[in-house]
C-alpha positions, 0 to 999 in steps of 0.5 A, spaced: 569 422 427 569 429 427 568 434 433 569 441 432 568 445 439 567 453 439 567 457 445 567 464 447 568 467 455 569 473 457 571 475 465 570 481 469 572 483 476 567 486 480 571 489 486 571 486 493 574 480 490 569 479 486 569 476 479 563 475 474 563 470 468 559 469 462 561 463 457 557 460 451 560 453 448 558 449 443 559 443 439 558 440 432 559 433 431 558 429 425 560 421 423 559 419 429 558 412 430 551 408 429 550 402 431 545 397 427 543 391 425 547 389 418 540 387 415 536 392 417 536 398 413 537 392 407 531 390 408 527 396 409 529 398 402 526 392 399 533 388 397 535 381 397 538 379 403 544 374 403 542 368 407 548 367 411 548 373 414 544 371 420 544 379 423 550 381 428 553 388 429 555 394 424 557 401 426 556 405 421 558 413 421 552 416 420 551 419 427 551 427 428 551 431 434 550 438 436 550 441 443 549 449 445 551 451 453 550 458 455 555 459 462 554 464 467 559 463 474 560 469 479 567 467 485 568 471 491 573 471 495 570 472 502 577 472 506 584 469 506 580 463 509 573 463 506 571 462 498 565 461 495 562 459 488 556 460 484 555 456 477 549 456 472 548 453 465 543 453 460 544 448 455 540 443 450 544 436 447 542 433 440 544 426 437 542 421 433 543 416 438 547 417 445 550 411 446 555 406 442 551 400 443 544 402 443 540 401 436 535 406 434 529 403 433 529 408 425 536 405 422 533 406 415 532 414 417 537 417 421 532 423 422 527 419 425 532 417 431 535 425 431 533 427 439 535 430 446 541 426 447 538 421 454 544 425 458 541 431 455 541 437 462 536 443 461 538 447 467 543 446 472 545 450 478 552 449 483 554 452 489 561 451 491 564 453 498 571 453 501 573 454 509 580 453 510 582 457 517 588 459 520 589 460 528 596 461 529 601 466 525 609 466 525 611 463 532 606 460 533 606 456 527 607 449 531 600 451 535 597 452 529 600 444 526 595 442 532 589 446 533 589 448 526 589 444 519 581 444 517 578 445 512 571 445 511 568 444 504 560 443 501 557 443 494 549 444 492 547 441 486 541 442 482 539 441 475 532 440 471 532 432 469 534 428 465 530 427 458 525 420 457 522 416 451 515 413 451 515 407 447 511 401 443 514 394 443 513 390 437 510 383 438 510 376 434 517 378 432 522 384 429 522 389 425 524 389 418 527 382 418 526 376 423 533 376 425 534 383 426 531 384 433 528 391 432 522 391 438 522 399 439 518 404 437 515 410 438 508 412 439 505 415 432 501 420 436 500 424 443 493 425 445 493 430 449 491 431 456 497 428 460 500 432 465 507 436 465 510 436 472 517 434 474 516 433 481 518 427 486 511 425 487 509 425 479 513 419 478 512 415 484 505 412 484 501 411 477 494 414 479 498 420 482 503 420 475 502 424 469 499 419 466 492 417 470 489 413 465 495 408 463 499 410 456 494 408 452 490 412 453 494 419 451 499 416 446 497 411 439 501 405 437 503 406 430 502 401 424 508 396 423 509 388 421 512 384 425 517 378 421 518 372 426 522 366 424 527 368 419 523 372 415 525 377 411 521 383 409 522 391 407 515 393 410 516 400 414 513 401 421 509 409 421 514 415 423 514 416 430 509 423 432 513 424 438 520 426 437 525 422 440 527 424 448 521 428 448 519 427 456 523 429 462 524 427 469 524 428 475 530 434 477 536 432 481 537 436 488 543 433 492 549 437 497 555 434 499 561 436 504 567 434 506 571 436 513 579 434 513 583 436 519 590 435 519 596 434 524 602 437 523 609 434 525 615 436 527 620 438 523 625 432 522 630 431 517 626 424 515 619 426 515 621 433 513 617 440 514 611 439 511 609 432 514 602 432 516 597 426 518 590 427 515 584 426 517 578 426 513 570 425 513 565 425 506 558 426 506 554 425 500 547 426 499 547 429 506 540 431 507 538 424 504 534 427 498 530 422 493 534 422 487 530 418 482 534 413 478 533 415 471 535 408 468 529 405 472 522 408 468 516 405 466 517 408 458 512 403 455 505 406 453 503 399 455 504 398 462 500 399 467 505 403 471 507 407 465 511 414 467 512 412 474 520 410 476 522 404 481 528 406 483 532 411 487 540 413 486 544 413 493 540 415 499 546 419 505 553 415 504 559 418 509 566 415 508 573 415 513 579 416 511 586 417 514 592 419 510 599 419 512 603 425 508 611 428 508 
């Protein structure tokens, strides 16, 4: 396999203890893995099939890659106490396949299978802060073990959703062989007349969703035959007239934060000066946002509940910790 990255930052300091950044990052990936049925891509191309392999696993290294990101960040230092910082990234990830144990339904054209990575993230924003108060100074350093020791911190993070495949299952067997498994693929054409919104509520009911009238009614099932029993045969199923990755869901909203508060203790020769107990509360999700679950998506064009998501990622979770440190 081979990755080769490139990237270009620049820094600028603002005054006022503000810095700005701009950063572009980029990668090309080639050889990379893509896994297949043996027999699949054989049997697409109308050769004779050795009997005594019943299909299994082969990762060839067809795959390619390639990702672009453009970064921007601005850091401020507020005080000796507070800091704060903001991110934004525009960026776009393509592959022939994002997963090393997943078969593209198109072995026998790696084009065909070439798409938005399901990873793949359009926009995304985070703001990050930190508040770390000090109460007492010089003498008084053995009140400040008490009184102060906090430390106040919390992230908001957004982003525009991951990418999502409509797809077509293939019934009375597999695809190019009867051994070789292939029950995917994508629709020979979009229709027109779906809806385009990414929100919470365009996902959760089938009348309420993008697609009112069921999937049929705005894709087509392409041409295929299907081999059942042992068969084998080198007929291809109709290209795929929406790119792979083409839909995207519902964006992703959550704030996070994390409160510590720390006990300094005397100064002995065991424990020595910096032994401390700390005290620590995390909070995820802190406003119970609904946070779709991408893995949980109607994709099939023949569902009556196509283009609607079934399950949800964690609601609000809040952990205890202590720790004993010197």
């Amino acid at each position: 396999m081979m990755i080769h990255h490139y990237s270009l930052d620049t820094q600028y300091d603002l005054g006022h203890n503000l810095t700005a950044k701009l950063g572009y990052q980029g990668s090309l990936g080639r050889n990379l893995y893509f896994h297949e049925n043996p027999n699949a891509v054989p049997a697409a191309s109308g050769f004779a099939l050795n009997p005594q392999i019943g299909g299994g696993d082969l990762w060839g290294v067809s795959g390619r890659s390639n990702y672009n990101t453009f970064l921007a960040q601005l850091t401020h230092q507020f005080s000796g106490q507070f800091m704060a910082d903001a991110q934004f990234t525009w960026s776009k990830s393509m592959d022939t396949s994002s997963g090393p144990f997943f078969e593209q339904a198109y072995p026998f054209d790696i084009d065909l299978n070439y798409g938005r990575s399901d990873f793949n993230v359009g926009k995304s924003f985070k703001v990050y802060g930190l508040w770390q108060p000090v109460f007492f100074h010089g003498d008084h350093s053995w009140l400040e073990k008490i009184a102060g020791g906090w430390s106040l911190s919390g992230i908001f993070t957004i982003h525009s959703g991951f990418p999502w495949n409509p797809v077509v299952s293939v019934t009375g067997g597999s695809l190019y062989c009867g051994t070789c498994g292939y029950q995917l693929l994508r629709p020979a054409a979009y229709l027109g007349g779906a809806g385009s919104s990414t929100s919470n509520d365009a996902f959760k009911t089938p009348a309420a969703s993008n697609f009112p009238n069921g999937g049929a009614a705005y894709f087509t099932t392409p041409n295929f035959t299907a081999f059942g029993g042992n068969a084998f045969g080198s007929a291809l199923p109709q290209s795929p007239g929406v790119g792979r990755n083409a839909l995207t869901m519902p964006g992703y909203k959550d704030v996070d934060l994390t409160l510590v508060k720390a006990f300094g203790l005397p100064n002995t020769s065991v424990l020595g000066e910096n032994a401390k107990v700390e005290f620590r509360l995390d909070a995820y999700n802190v406003f119970n946002n609904l946070n779709f679950n991408p893995n949980n998506i109607s994709n099939n064009i023949g569902n009556a509940n196509f283009g609607t998501i079934t399950g949800a990622l964690s609601g609000r979770v809040v952990t205890l910790g202590a720790r004993f440190a010197f």
